[in-house]
C-alpha positions as CSV (number, residue, x, y, z in Angstrom):
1,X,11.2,4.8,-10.9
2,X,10.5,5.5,-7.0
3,X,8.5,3.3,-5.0
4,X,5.6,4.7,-5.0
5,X,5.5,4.7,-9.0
6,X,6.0,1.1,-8.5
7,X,3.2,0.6,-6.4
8,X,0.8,2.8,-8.4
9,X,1.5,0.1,-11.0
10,X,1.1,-2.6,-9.8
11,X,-2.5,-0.9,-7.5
12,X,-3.8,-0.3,-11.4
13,X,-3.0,-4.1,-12.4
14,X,-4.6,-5.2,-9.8
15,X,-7.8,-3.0,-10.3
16,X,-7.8,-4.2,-13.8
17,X,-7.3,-7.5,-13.1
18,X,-10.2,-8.0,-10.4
19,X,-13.2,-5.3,-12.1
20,X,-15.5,-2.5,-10.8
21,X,-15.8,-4.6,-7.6
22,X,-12.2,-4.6,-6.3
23,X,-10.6,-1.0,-4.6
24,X,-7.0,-0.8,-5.0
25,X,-5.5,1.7,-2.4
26,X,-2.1,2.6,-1.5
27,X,-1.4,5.0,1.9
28,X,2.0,6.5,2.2
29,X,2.8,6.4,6.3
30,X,6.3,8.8,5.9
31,X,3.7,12.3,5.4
32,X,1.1,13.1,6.7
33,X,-1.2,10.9,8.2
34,X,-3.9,13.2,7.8
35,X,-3.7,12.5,4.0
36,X,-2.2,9.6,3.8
37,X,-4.2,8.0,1.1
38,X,-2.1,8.7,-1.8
39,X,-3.7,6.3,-4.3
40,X,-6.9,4.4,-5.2
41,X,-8.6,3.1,-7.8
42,X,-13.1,1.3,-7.3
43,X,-12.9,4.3,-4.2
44,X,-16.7,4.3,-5.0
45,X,-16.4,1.3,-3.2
46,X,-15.8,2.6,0.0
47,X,-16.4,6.3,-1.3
48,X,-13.0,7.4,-0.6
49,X,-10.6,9.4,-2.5
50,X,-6.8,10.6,-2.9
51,X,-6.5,13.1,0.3
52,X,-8.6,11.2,2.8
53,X,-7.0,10.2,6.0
54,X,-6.1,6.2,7.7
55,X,-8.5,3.4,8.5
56,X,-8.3,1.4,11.1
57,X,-5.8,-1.0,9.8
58,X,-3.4,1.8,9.4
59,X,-4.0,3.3,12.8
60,X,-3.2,-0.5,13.9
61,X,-0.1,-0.7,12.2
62,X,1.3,2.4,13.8
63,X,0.4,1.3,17.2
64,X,2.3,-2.3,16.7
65,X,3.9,-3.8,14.2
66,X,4.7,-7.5,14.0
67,X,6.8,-7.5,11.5
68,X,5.4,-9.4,9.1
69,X,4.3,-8.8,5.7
70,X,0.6,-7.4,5.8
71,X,-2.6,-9.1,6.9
72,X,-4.6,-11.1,4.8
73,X,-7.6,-12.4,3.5
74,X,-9.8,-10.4,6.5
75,X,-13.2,-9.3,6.3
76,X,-14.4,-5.5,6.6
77,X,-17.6,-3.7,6.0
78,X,-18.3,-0.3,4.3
79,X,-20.8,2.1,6.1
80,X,-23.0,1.4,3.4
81,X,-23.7,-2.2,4.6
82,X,-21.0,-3.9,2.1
83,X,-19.2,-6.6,3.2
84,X,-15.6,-6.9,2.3
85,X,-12.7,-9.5,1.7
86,X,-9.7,-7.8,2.5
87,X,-5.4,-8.0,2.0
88,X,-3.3,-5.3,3.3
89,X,0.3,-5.3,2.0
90,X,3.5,-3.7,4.2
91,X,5.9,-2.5,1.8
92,X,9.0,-1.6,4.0
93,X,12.3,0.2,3.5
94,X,15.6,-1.3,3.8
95,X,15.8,-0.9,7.3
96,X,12.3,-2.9,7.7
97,X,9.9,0.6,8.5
98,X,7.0,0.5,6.5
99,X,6.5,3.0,4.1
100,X,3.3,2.1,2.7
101,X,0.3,0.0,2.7
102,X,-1.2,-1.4,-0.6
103,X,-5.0,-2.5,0.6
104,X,-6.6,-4.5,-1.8
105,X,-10.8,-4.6,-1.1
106,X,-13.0,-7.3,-2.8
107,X,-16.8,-6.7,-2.1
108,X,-18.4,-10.0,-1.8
109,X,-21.5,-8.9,-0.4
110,X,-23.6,-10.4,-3.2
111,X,-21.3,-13.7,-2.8
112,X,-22.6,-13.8,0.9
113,X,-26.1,-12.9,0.2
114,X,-26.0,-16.4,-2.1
115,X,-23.8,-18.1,0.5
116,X,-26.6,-17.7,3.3
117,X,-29.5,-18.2,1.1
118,X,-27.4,-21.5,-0.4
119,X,-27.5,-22.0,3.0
120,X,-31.1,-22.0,3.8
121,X,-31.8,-24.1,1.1
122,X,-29.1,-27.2,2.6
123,X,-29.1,-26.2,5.7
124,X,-30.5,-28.4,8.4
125,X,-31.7,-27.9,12.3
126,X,-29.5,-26.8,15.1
127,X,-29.9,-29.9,17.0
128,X,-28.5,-32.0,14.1
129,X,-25.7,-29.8,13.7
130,X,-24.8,-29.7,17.3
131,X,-24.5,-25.9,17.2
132,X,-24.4,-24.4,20.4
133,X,-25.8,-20.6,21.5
134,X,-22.5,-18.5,22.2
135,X,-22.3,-16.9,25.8
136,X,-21.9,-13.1,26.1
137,X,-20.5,-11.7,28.2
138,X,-21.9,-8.2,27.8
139,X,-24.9,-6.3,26.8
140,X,-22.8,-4.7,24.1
141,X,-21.5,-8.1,22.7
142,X,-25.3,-9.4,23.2
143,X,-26.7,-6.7,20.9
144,X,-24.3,-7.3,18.9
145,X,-24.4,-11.2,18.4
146,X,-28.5,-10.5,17.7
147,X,-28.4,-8.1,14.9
148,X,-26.2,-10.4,13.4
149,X,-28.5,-13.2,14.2
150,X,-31.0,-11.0,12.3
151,X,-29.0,-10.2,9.3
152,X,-28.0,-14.1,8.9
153,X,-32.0,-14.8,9.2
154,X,-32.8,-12.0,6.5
155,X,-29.4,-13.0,4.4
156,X,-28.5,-9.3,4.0
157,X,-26.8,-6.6,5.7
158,X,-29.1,-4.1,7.3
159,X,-28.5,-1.0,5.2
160,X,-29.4,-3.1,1.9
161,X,-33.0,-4.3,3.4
162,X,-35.8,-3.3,2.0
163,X,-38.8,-2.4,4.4
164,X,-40.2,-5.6,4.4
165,X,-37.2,-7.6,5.2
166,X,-36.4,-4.9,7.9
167,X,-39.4,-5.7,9.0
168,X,-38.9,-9.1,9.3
169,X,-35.3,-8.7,11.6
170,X,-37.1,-6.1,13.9
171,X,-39.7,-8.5,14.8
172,X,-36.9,-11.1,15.7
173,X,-34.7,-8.2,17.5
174,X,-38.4,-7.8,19.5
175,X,-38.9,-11.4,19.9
176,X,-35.0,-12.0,21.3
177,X,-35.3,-9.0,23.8
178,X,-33.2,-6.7,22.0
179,X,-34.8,-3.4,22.7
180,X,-34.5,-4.5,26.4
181,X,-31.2,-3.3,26.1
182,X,-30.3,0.0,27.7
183,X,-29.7,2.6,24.6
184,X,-30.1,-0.4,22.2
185,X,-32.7,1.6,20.2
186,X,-29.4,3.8,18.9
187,X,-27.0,1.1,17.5
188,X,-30.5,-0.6,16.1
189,X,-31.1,2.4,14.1
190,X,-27.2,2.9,13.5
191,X,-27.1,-0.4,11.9
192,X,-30.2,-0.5,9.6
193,X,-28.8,3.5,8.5
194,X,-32.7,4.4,9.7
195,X,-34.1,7.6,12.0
196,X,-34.7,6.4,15.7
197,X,-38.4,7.9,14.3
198,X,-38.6,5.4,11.8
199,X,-37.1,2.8,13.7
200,X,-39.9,3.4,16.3
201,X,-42.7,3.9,13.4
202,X,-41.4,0.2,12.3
203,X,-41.4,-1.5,15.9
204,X,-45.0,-0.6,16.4
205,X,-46.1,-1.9,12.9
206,X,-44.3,-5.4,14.2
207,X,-46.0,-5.3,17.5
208,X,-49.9,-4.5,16.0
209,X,-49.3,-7.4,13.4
210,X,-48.3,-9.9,16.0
């Protein structure tokens, strides 16, 4: 048995093992990259299928290698709004090249909606807690830092907000100066998978009702 067969095996234990909500993937770096997902199982997670070129990770572990054995336990989130835990595996040769990448992705997102609104419920004020207000140090980070300021204050990622809870973060991105920012109006509507038009239609609902 080769060991990609191998792999395949233990990808479909895995996917088993874990549910619906677990994507088991394996990418074979020796072809072509193009294509180089040879393997998955939950793609609807991440809706991608046997054929579809790298991610990021891979692209990263072309451009350097540390040698070690994969990266674990990092988080990554789907275009869809769905947040992540991830593992990615290096399964090297003999001579130590890797030949392929088992990626394991658990979607927590529900796990973190409960976490933050556990978190509401326990929480208690910023001065007890002796939190501090990060510094940016760019408009890009500062946008940035806010819509997830607004996403923490909702308790779910943009794309899964319904209008009223989009609402609800525009008014704080309005109130925080975010649509100060040069161009911000595109990443806003980026994140929140919206129209600029509607993004627009929903900022001047915010500013009449305040």
């Amino acid at each position: 048995m080769s060991t990609l067969e191998r792999l395949k095996v233990i990808a479909h234990g895995l996917a088993i093992q874990f549910g619906p909500s677990c994507e088991v993937l394996i990418h074979d770096l020796q072809g072509d990259l193009d294509t180089s997902l040879v393997y998955i199982e939950n793609g609807t997670i991440t809706n991608r299928h046997v054929g579809d070129g790298p991610s990021h990770v891979v692209l990263d572990v072309l451009n350097y290698d540390d040698g070690s054995e994969g990266r674990f336990g990092y988080l990554t989130k789907t275009k869809a709004g769905r947040i992540l835990k991830s593992s990615t595996m290096y399964i090297r040769d003999d001579n130590g090249n890797i030949e392929y990448l088992l990626g394991i992705n658990q979607d927590i997102t529900e796990f973190v909606m409960m976490h933050r609104s556990l978190e509401s419920l326990i929480g208690i004020g910023q001065a007890e807690t002796g939190t501090v207000e990060k510094i940016t140090t760019s408009v890009s980070e500062l946008l940035d830092d806010l819509l997830l300021e607004a996403e923490r204050l909702v308790g779910k990622p943009g794309p899964l907000m319904n209008k009223v809870e989009r609402l609800k973060a525009i008014s704080y991105l309005n109130e925080k100066g975010a649509f100060l920012i040069s161009k911000s109006s595109e990443k806003i509507a980026e994140y929140f998978n919206i129209s600029k038009f509607t993004l627009y239609s929903d900022l001047n609902t915010v500013k009449e009702e305040s």
